[in-house]
C-alpha positions as CSV (number, residue, x, y, z in Angstrom):
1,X,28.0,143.8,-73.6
2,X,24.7,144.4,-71.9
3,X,23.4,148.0,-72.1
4,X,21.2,148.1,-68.1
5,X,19.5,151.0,-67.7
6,X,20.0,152.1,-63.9
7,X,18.5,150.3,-61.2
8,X,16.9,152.4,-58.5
9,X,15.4,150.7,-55.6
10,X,11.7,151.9,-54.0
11,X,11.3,151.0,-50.7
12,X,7.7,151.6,-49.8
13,X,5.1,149.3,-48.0
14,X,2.3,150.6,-50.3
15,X,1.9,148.2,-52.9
16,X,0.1,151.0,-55.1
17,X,2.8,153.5,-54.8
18,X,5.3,150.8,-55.8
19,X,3.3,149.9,-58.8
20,X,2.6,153.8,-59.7
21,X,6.8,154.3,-59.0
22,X,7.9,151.2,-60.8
23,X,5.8,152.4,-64.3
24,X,6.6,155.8,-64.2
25,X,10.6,154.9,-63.7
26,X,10.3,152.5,-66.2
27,X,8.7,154.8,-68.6
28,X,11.6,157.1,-68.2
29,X,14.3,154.6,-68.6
30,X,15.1,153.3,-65.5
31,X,14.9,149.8,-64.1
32,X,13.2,149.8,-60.9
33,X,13.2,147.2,-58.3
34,X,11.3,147.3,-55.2
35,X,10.8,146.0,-51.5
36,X,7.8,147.0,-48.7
37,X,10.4,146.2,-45.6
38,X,13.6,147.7,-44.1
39,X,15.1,144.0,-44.2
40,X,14.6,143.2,-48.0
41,X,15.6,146.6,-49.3
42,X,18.6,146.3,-46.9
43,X,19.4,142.8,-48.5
44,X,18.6,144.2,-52.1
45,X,21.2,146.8,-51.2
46,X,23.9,144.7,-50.7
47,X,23.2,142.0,-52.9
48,X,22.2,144.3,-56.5
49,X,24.0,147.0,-57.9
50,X,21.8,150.1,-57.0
51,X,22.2,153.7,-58.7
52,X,19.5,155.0,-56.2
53,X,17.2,154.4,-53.1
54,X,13.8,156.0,-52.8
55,X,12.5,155.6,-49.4
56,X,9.3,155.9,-47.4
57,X,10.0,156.4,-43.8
58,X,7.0,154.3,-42.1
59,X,7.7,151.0,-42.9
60,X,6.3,147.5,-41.2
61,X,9.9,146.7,-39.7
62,X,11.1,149.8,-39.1
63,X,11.8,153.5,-40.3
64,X,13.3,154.9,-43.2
65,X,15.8,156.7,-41.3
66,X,17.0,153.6,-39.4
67,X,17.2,151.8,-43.0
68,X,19.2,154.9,-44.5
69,X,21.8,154.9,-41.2
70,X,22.6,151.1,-41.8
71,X,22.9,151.9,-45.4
72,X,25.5,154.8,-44.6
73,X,27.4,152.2,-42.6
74,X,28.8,150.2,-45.9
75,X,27.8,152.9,-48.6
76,X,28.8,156.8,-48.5
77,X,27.8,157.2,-52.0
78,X,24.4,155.6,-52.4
79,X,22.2,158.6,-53.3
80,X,19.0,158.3,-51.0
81,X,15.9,160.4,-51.6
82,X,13.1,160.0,-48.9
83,X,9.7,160.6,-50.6
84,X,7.5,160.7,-47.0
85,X,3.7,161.5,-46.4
86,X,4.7,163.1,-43.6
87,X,5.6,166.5,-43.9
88,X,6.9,167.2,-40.7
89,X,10.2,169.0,-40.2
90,X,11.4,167.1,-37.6
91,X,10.9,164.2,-39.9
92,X,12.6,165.3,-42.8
93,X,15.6,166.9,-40.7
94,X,15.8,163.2,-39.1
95,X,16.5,161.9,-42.3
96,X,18.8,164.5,-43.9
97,X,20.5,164.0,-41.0
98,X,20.4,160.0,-41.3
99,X,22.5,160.8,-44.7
100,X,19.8,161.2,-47.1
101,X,20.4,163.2,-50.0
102,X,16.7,164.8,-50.2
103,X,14.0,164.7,-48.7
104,X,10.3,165.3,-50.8
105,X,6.6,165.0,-49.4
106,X,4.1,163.1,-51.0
107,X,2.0,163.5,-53.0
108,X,4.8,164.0,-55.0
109,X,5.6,167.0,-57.5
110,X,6.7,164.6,-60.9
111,X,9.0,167.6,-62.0
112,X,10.8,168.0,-58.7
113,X,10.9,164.4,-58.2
114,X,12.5,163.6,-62.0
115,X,14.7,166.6,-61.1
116,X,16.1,164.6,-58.5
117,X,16.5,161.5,-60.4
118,X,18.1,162.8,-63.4
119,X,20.5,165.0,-61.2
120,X,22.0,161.9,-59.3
121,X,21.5,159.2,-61.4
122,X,21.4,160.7,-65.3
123,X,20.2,157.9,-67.8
């Protein structure tokens, strides 16, 4: 039997911040996968089991919070942390409201942001 460490997907147009994500997941034991638009992270969704979504909300396609609603539609249980330049209230009670989980501005607090992590998706 195969031992996978948990797969959280980063959805993030940025390709620096999914670099930055992906080592400092994988340096805590999780596998990280990664997509820059609200049509391949939807498509990674259904296709790959996911223990977690980490989503930017200004995308190329579309906005996190449309992304997060069409992931509610087929998953309940999908925990979905926004991590968002924007620190707007309007845009973070949007997205709570979309069914995210959390909601944390960047540039991120590491500590908060592991918090997080470990608290819905312990290794």
């Amino acid at each position: 039997m195969i031992d996978r460490s948990p797969t959280i997907l980063c959805v993030e147009d940025d390709l620096d911040t999914q670099e930055m994500l992906k080592i400092l997941l994988s340096e805590r034991g999780y596998e990280c996968a990664s997509a820059g638009t609200c049509s391949a992270a939807l498509r990674l969704v259904r296709e790959k089991k996911i223990a977690l979504l980490v989503l930017d909300n200004s995308l190329p396609d579309g906005t996190g919070v449309e992304l997060c609603q069409q992931v509610r539609e087929f998953d309940k249980q999908l925990p979905i942390i926004f991590v968002s330049g924007s620190a707007h209230e309007i845009e973070r009670f949007d997205a709570l409201k979309s069914g995210a989980n959390a909601f944390l501005t960047k540039p991120l607090i590491f500590d908060e942001f592991f918090a997080l992590l470990d608290n819905y998706v312990p290794i």
